[in-house]
C-alpha positions in Angstrom: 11.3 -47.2 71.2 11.5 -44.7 73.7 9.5 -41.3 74.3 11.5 -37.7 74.3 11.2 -35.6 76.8 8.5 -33.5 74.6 6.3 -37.0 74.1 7.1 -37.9 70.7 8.5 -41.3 70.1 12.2 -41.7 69.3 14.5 -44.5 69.0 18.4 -44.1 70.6 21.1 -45.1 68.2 21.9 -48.7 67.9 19.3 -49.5 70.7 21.7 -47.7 73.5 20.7 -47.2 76.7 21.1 -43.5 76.2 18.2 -40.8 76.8 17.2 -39.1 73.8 16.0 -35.9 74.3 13.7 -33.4 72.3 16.3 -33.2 70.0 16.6 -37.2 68.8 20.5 -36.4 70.2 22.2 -38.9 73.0 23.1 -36.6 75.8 23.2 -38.5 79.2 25.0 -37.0 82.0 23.6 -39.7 85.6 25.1 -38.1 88.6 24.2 -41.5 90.9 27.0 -43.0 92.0 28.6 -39.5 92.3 31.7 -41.2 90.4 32.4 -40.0 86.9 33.9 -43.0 85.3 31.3 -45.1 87.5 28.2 -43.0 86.2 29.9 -42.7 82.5 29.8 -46.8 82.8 25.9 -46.7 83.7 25.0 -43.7 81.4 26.0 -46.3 78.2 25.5 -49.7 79.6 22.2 -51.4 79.5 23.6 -54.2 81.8 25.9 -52.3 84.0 22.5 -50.3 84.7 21.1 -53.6 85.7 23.6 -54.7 87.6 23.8 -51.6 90.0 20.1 -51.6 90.5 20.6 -55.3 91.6 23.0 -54.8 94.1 21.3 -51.6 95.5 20.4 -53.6 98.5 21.0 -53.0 102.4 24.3 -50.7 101.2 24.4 -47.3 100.4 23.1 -46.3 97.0 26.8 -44.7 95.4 28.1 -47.9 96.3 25.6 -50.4 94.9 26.0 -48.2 91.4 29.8 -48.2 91.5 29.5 -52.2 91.5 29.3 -52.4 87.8 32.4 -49.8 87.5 34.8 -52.1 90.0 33.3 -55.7 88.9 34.5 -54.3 84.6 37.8 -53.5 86.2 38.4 -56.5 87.9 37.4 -58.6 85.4 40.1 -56.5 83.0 37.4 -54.7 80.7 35.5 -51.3 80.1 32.3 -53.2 80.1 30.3 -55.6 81.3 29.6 -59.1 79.2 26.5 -61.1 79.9 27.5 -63.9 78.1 30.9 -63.7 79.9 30.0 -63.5 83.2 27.0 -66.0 82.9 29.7 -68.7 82.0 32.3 -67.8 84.6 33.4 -70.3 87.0 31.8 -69.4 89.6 34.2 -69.4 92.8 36.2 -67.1 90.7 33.7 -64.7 89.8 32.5 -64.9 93.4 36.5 -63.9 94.3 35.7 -60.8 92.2 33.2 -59.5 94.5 35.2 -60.3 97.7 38.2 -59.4 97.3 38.8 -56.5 99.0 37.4 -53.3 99.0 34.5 -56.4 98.6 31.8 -54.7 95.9 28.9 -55.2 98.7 28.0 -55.8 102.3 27.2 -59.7 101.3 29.5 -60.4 98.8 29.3 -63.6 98.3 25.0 -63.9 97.6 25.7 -60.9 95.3 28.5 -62.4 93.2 25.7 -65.6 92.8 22.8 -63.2 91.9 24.6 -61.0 89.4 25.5 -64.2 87.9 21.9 -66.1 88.0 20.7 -62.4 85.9 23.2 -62.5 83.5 22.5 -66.3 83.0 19.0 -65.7 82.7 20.0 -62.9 80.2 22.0 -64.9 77.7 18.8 -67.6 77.9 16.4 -65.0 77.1 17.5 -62.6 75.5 20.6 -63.5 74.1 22.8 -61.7 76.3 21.5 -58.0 75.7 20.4 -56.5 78.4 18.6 -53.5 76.6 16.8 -56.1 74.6 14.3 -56.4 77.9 13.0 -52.5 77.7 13.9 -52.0 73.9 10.2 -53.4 72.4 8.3 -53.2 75.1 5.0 -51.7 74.5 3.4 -50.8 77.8 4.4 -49.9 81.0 2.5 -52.8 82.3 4.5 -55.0 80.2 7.6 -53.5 80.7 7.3 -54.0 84.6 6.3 -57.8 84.1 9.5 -58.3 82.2 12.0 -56.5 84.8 10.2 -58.3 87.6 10.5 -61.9 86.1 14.5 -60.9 86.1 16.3 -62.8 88.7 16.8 -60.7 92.1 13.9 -58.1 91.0 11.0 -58.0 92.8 8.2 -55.7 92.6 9.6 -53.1 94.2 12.9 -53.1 92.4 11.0 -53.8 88.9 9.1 -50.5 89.8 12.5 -48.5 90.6 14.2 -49.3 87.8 10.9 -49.0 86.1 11.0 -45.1 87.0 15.0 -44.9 86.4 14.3 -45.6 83.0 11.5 -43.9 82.2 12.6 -40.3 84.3 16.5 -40.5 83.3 17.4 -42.7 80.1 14.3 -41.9 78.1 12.7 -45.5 78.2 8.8 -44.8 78.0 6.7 -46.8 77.0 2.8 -45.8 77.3 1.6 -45.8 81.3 4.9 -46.3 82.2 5.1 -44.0 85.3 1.9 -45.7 86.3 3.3 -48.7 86.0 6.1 -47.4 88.0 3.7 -46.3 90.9 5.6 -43.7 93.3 8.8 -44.4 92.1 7.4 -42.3 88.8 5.8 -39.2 90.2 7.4 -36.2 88.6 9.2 -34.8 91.5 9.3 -37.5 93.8 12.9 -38.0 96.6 12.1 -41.8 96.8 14.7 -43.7 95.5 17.8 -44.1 92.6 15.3 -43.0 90.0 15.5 -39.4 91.2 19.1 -39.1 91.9 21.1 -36.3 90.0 23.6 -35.2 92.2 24.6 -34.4 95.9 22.1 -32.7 96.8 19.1 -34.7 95.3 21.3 -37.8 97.4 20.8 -36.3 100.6 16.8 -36.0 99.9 16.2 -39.7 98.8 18.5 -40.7 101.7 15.9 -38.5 104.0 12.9 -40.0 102.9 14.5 -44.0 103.0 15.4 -42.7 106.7 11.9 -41.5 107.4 10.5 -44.5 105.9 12.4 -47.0 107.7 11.6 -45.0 110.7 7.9 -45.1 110.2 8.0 -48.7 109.4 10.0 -49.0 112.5 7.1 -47.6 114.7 4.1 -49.6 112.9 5.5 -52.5 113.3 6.3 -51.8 116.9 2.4 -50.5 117.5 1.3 -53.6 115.9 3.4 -55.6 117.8 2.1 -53.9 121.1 -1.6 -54.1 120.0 -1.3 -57.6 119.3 0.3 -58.5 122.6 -2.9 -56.8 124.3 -5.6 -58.5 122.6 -3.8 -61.8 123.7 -4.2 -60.6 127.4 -7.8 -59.9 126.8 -10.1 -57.5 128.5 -8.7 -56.1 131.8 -10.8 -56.9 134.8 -12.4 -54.6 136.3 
């Protein structure tokens, strides 16, 4: 069940990942990996969605989301197959990820992770990745169920959270709550708000400025805490 864009509740056609606007119509267009066969991939499949939001990690954002694209291709297919790459021998399917252009700055850790989520996919939910958003009920619940995936934390739970709630219709009630930042209307914080070029360049902005301010916290706590351990100055 998800909500359309003018509140009601509506369900997408044979539980697809697709938005469904006011109209009950699928009509997805995502603009985030700035690739069109890339972004086609993520606009209609549930786990290739997954799958870029896990490796969008410590590289740039275009290139965690045109992951899912390269990994189908290399493994000879349009898609992406839970049940396929759960049971995978694994120095293979970590040979997908670095052989070169390698799909992410740590290769290796990525090929195990995306592996260890599609495992815990097939164990939980048969092996359909929409099947974790498709009945959930609350926002609340909804963020519990991406955070227990494998490689989601809270933060990335609340990201994707947002993604699917602000781009492929997915929302359930409180779900920007749920989301916290990541789902204010309007927000330049992360994947969730990316729908082209130039909303790229403002989510880039503010990771820059928050890395920067984290930067300088850390460095004042740092200097505080080396004072107190001096203790008073004499006088």
């Amino acid at each position: 069940m998800t909500k359309s864009d003018n509140g009601r509740d509506s369900t997408s056609k044979d539980g697809n990942i697709s938005k469904v606007g006011s109209t009950g119509e699928d009509d997805l267009t995502l603009r985030i990996a700035q690739q069109p066969e890339a972004d086609e991939l993520l606009a209609r499949s549930p786990l290739a969605a997954l799958v870029g939001m896990l490796l969008d990690q410590q590289v740039p954002m275009e290139w965690a989301f045109t992951g899912p694209y390269t990994l189908a291709e290399r493994m000879g297919s349009d898609d992406l197959d839970a049940g396929k790459i759960a049971a995978y021998d694994p120095d293979a399917f970590t040979s997908l990820f670095t052989t070169k252009p390698a799909l992410h700055r740590y290769p290796g850790s990525m090929a195990q992770r995306v592996q260890q989520l599609c495992q815990y996919l097939v164990a939980e939910y048969e092996g359909d990745a929409s099947a974790v958003w498709r009945d959930a009920g609350t926002g609340e619940e909804l963020l519990r169920r991406l955070n227990a995936l494998p490689g989601f934390g809270t933060q990335k739970a609340q990201i994707f959270l947002a993604l699917l709630g602000k781009q492929f219709g997915v929302r359930p009630t409180g779900w920007r709550a749920a989301a916290g930042a990541y789902g204010e209307d309007g927000s330049r914080r992360s994947v969730a708000d990316i729908t082209g070029p130039e909303s790229l360049a403002e989510v880039r902005a503010y990771k820059q400025e928050a890395k920067a301010a984290a930067k300088a916290a850390k460095a004042a706590k740092k200097a505080t805490t080396a004072k107190a351990a001096k203790g008073p100055s004499k006088g």
